[in-house]
C-alpha positions in Angstrom: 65.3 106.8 72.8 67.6 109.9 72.6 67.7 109.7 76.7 69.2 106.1 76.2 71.6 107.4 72.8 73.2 109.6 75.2 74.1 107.6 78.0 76.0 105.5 75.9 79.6 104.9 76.8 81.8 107.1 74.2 83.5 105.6 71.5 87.4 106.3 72.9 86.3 105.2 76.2 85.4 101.5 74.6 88.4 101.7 72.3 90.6 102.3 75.7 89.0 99.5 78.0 88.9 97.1 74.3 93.0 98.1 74.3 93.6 97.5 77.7 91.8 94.0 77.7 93.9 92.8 74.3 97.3 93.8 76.1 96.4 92.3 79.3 95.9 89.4 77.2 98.9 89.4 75.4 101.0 90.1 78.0 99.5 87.1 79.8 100.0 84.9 76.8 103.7 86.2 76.7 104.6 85.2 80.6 102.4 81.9 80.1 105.0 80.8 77.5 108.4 81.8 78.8 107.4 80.3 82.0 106.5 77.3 79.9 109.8 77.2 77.8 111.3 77.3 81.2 109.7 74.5 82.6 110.5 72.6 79.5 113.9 73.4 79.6 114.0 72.2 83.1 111.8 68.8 82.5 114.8 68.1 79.6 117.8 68.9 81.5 116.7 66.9 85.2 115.0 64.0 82.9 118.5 63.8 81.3 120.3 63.6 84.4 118.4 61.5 86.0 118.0 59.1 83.2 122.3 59.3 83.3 122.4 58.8 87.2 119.9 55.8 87.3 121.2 54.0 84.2 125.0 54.3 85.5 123.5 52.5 89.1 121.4 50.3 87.9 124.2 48.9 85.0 126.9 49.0 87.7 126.2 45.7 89.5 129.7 42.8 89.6 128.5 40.8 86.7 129.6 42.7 83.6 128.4 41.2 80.9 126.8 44.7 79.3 127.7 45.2 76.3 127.7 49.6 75.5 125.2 49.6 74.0 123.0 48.7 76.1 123.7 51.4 78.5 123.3 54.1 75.5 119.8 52.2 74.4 118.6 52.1 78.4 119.8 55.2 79.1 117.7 56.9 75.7 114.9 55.0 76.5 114.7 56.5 80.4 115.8 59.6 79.5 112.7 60.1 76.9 110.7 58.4 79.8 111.7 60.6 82.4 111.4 64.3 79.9 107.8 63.2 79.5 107.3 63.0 82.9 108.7 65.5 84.7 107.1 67.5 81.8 103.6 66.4 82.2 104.4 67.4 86.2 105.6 70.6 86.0 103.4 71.8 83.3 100.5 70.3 85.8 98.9 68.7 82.4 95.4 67.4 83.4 92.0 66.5 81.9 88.2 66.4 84.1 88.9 62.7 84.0 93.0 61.6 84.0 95.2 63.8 86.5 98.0 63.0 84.4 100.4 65.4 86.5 99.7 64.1 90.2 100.4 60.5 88.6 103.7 61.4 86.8 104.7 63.0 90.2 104.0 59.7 91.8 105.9 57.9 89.2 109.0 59.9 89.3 109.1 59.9 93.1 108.7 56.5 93.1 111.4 56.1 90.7 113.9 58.7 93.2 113.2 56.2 95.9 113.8 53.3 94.1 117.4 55.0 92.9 118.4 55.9 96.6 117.6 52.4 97.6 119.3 50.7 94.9 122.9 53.3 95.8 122.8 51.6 99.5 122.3 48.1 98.2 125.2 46.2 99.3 124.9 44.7 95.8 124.5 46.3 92.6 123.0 43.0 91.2 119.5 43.5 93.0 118.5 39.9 92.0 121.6 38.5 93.5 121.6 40.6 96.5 117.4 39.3 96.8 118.5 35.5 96.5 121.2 36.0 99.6 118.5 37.3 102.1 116.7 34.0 104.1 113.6 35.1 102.4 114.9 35.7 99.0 116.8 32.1 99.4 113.6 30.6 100.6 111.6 31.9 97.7 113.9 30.7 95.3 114.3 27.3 96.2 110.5 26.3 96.7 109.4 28.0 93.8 112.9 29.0 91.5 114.5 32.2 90.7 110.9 33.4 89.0 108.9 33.0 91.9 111.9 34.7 94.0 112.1 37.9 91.3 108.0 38.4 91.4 108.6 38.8 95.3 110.9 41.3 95.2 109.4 43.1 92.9 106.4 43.0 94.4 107.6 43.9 97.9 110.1 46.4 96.5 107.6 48.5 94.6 104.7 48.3 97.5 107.4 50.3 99.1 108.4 53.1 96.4 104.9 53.2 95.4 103.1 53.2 98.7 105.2 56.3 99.9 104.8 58.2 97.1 101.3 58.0 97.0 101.1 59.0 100.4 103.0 61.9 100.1 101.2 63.3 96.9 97.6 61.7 96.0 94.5 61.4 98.5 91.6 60.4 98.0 89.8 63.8 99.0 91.2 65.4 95.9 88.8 66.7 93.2 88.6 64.6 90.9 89.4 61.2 92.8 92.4 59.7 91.8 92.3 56.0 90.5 95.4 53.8 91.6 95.6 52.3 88.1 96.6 55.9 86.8 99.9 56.4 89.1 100.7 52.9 88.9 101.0 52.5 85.4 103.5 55.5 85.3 105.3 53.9 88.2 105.6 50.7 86.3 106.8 52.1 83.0 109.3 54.2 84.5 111.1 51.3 86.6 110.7 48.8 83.7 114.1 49.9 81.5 115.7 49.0 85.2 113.9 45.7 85.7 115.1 45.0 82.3 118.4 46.1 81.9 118.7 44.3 85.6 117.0 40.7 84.1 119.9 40.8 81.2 121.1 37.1 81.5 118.7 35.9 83.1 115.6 33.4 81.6 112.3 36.0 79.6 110.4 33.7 82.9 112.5 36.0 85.3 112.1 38.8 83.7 108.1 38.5 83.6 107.8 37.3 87.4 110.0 40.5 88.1 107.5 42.6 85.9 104.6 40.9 87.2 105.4 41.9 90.9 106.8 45.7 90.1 103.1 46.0 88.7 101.3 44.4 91.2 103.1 45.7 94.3 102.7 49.3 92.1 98.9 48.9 92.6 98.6 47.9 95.9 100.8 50.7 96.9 99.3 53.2 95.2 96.1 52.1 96.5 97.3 51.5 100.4 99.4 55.3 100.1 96.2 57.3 99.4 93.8 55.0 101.9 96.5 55.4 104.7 97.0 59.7 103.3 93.0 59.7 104.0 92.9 58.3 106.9 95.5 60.7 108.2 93.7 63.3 106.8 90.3 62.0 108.8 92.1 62.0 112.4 93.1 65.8 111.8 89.6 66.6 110.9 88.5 65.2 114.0 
C-alpha cells in the first residue's frame, strides 16, 4: 500500500490538468456560440432578403389586383419561413432519425431555382404564361384551368426539386434520407408563392396547383437522390 500512496499523481498536478480541461471547455463553449450568433445573424438577414426579392417577383405579374397588404402578409410569412430554414441549415440541426438540415438545404435551393426561373418568365403571371404554351392550352381545355395548374405544378416542382436533391442528398448518406422529409420543406416554402400567385382565381385552382407542387416535390426528391446514386455507382466502378 504505501508503494501504490506514492505513485499517486500530486495534488497541483491534478488541480493543473483539472484547470486546463475546464478552460478548454469554456473557451470551446465561448467560440461554439459566437459562431452560432453569427450564423443566426446571417440565416435572419439572407431569409429577409430573400423573402423581399421573391415576394416583389412573384407579386409583380400584369394583373394588379394586390391589394398591400398582401405583399406585407406574404412577404412576413416567407420571411419567417425562410429564417427557419436557412437557420436549421447553417446550424446543421439534425436528429439519429430526421436530417432536418440537408432537407432545409433542399428546400431553399429548390426555392432559388424556382425564383431564377420565375425572373426569365416572359410572364410574371405564371398561370397565364402556363395556359399560352400548347400544352398548358391543351390541359386547360380538356380538363379546365384546375387540371392545367396541377400540371404545372407538378412539372415545375419535379424540376426545382429533382435538381436540388441531386446536388445535396444521396442515398449513401448515413442515415438515409427519406424523400418525404425534403419535400415537405420544398412544398411549404413555395406555397406563400402558389398562393399569393392563385389570388383571383377559384380555392379548385389553388388546390390542383398545390396538389401538383407536392407531388412533383416527391417525385423529384425521390428521382434527384436515385439518379445522385447512380452517379455515385458508375464512379465506384
Amino acid at each position: 500500500m504505501p508503494a501504490i500512496q506514492e505513485e499517486r499523481t500530486p495534488p497541483g498536478i491534478r488541480e493543473g490538468v483539472r484547470s486546463g480541461i475546464l478552460a478548454s471547455i469554456q473557451r470551446d463553449v465561448e467560440l461554439r456560440g459566437g459562431r452560432t450568433a453569427r450564423l443566426l445573424v446571417a440565416a435572419g438577414v439572407v431569409g429577409v432578403l430573400g423573402a423581399v426579392g421573391v415576394t416583389l417577383l412573384v407579386g409583380r405579374h400584369p394583373f394588379d389586383h394586390h391589394p398591400s397588404w398582401h405583399l406585407a402578409v406574404f412577404g412576413a410569412v416567407w420571411a419567417g419561413l425562410l429564417v427557419v430554414s436557412l437557420s436549421i441549415a447553417f446550424l446543421q440541426v439534425r436528429t439519429p432519425s430526421l436530417p432536418l438540415s440537408r432537407a432545409a438545404s433542399v428546400g431553399i435551393l429548390g426555392l432559388g431555382l424556382a425564383g431564377l426561373c420565375g425572373a426569365v418568365c416572359p410572364d410574371q403571371h405564371f398561370l397565364h404564361w402556363w395556359s399560352g404554351t400548347g400544352l398548358g392550352g391543351s390541359l386547360d381545355s380538356a380538363g379546365g384551368p384546375a387540371a392545367g395548374a396541377l400540371c404545372f405544378g407538378l412539372v415545375t416542382t419535379l424540376f426545382f426539386a429533382g435538381v436540388a436533391a441531386f446536388l445535396v442528398l444521396s442515398e449513401r448518406q448515413h442515415p438515409p434520407v427519406c424523400p418525404l422529409l425534403p419535400a415537405a420543406m420544398l412544398l411549404v416554402l413555395l406555397a406563400p408563392g402558389v398562393v399569393l400567385q392563385s389570388v383571383g382565381t377559384s380555392p379548385v385552382v389553388l388546390s390542383g396547383w398545390l396538389a401538383g407542387t407536392a407531388v412533383g416535390a416527391w417525385l423529384g426528391v425521390a428521382g434527384g437522390i436515385r439518379v445522385r446514386s447512380l452517379f455515385g455507382a458508375r464512379r465506384t466502378d
